[in-house]
C-alpha positions in Angstrom: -7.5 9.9 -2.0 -9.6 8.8 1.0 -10.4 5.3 2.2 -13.5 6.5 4.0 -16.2 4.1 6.3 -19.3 4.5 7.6 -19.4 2.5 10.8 -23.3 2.4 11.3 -23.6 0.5 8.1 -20.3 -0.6 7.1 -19.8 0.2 3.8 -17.0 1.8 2.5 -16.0 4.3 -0.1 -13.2 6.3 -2.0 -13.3 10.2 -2.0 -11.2 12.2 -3.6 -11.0 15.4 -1.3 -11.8 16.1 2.0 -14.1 18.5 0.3 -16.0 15.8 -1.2 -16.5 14.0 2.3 -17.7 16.4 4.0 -20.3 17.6 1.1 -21.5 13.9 1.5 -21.0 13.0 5.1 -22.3 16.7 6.7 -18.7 16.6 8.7 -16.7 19.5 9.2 -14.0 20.2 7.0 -12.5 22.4 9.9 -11.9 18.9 11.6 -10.5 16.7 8.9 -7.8 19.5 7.5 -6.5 19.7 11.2 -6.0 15.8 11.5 -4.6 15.9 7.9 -2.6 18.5 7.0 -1.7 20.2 10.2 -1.4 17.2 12.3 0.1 15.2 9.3 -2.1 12.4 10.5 -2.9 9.1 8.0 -6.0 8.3 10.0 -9.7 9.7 11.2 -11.7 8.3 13.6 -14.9 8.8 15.6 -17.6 6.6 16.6 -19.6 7.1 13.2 -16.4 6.9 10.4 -12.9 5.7 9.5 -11.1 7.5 7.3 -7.7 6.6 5.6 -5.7 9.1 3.9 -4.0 6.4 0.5 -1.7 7.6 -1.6 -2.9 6.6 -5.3 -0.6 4.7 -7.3 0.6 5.6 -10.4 2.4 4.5 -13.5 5.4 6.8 -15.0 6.7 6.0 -18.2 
């Protein structure tokens, strides 16, 4: 899950892939899938987003 947003008019909003982001955004997925899988990174930024890689909580019974 993705905390994602958009700086030029602040509002924010949950995605669940980076799939999904960049079908809404027009961003790269090249980019994103370096800072997050290969760089292991938690965080995205540029001058135009924030994104925030959360981890979704869960019950387990």
């Amino acid at each position: 899950m993705f905390w994602f947003l958009n700086k030029q008019t602040n509002a924010p909003e949950i995605f669940g892939s980076i799939s999904a982001i960049c079908e809404n955004t027009g961003l790269k997925p090249d980019n994103l899938y370096y800072h997050f899988s290969r760089m292991k990174r938690n965080e995205f930024e540029n001058e135009n987003f924030r994104i925030v890689k959360c981890k979704v909580k869960r019950i387990s019974k």
